[in-house]
C-alpha positions in Angstrom: -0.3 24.4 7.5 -0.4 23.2 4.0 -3.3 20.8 2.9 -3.0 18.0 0.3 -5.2 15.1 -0.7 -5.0 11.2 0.5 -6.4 9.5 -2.6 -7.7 6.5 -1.0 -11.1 4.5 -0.5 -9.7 3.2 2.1 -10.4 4.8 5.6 -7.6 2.8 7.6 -5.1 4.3 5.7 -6.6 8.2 5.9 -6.0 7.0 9.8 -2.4 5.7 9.5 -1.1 9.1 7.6 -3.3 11.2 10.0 -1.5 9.7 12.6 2.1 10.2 11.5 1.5 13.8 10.6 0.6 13.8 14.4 3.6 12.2 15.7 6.3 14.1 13.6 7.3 17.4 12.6 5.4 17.6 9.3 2.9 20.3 9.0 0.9 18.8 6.7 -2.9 19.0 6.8 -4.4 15.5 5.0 -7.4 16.1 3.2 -9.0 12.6 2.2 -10.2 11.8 -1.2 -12.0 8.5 -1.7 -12.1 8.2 -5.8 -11.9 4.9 -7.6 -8.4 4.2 -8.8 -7.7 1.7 -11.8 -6.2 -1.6 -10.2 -4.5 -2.8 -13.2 -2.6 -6.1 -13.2 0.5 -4.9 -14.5 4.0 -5.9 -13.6 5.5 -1.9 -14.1 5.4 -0.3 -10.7 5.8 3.1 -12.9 3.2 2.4 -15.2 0.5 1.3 -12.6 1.0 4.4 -10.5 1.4 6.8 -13.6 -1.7 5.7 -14.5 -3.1 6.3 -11.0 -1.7 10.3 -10.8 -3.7 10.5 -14.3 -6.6 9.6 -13.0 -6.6 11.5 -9.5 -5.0 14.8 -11.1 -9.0 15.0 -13.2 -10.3 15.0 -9.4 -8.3 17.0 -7.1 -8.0 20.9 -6.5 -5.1 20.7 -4.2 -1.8 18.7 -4.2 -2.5 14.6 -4.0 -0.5 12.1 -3.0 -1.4 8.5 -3.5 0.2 5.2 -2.1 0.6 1.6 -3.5 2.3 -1.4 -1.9 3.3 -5.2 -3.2 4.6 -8.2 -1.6 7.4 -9.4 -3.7 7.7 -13.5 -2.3 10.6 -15.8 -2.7 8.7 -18.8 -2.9 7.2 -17.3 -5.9 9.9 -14.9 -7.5 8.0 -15.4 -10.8 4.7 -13.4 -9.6 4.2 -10.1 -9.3 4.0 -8.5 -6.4 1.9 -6.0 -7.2 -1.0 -8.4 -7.5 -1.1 -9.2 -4.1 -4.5 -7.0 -4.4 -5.8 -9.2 -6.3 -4.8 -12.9 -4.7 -6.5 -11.2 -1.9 -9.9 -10.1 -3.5 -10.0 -13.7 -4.7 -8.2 -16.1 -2.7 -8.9 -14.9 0.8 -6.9 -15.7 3.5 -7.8 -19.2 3.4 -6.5 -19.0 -0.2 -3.2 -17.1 1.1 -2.8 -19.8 3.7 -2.5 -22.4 1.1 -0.3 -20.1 -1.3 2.2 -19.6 2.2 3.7 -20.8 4.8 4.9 -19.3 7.8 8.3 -17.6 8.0 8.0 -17.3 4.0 10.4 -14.6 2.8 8.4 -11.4 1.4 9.5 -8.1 0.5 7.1 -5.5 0.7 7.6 -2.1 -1.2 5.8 1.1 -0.4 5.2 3.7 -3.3 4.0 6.9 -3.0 3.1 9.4 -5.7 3.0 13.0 -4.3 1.7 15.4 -7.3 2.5 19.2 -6.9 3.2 22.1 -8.8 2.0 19.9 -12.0 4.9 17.6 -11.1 4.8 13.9 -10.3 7.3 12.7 -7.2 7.9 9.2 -6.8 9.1 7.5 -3.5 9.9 3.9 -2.6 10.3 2.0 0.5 11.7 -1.5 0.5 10.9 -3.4 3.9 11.9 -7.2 4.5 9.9 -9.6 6.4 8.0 -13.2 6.8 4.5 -14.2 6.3 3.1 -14.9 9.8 -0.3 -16.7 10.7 -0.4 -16.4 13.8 -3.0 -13.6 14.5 -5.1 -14.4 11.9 -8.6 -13.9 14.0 -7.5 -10.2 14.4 -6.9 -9.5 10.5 -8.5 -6.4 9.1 -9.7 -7.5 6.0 -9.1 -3.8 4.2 -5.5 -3.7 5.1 -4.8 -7.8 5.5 -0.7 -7.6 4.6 -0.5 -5.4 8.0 -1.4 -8.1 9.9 0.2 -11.0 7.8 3.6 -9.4 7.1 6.1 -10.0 10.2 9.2 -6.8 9.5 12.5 -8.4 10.0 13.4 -6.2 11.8 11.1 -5.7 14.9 9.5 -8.9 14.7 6.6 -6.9 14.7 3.6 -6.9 12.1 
């Protein structure tokens, strides 16, 4: 089994990779890595995780991969997505509640950086959905979009 690094501070997420390794074929072995990434408010999906990869390849021995996600809205097609980070760190909930309203068109896209063999891989998920209220006393605050973001798909968040 091969081992490679999650970069992230963020333990829910170690969990949610852990657990699809589990449930499919991959034999991959997920070591965690909690560094501090720069969070840069920059509208370039390439340029914010380039700059990640540079700063994780200075910490870790083994392949890395590293994930990013933004919430593209079509209420507000002017703002970037991938500040959604941010909104959150400042605005709260309470601040996204006013931003939103339910059923709100978002698209969420998924990026992930895998770094191996002194090469960077890029790879990019595009999900629609809706903003949804509705369980708001069950949000995790670390990982908020997973319970605010309603996949068109399943109905599910």
């Amino acid at each position: 089994m091969r081992s490679i690094r999650l970069i992230t501070g963020n333990q829910k997420k170690v969990d949610e990779y852990m657990g699809f390794a589990t449930k499919s074929d991959i034999a991959l072995n997920f070591v965690p890595l909690s560094i501090s990434l720069p969070e840069l408010q920059e509208e370039n999906l390439d340029i914010l995780m380039n700059a990640k990869v540079e700063v994780a390849k200075t910490f870790s021995d083994l392949p890395f991969c590293i994930d990013d996600a933004s919430f593209w809205s079509r209420r507000y097609p002017w703002f970037p997505g991938n500040f959604m980070k941010f909104v959150n760190s400042t605005l709260g909930i309470a601040g996204l509640q006013r931003l939103f309203d339910e059923w709100d068109q978002i698209t969420a896209i998924a990026r992930i950086a895998l770094y191996i063999d002194q090469k960077t891989f890029i790879f990019d998920g595009r999900i629609e959905g809706t903003m949804t209220f509705k369980n708001i006393e069950d949000i995790d605050l670390n990982m908020p979009m997973n319970s605010l973001f309603r996949i068109n798909e399943t109905g599910e968040t």
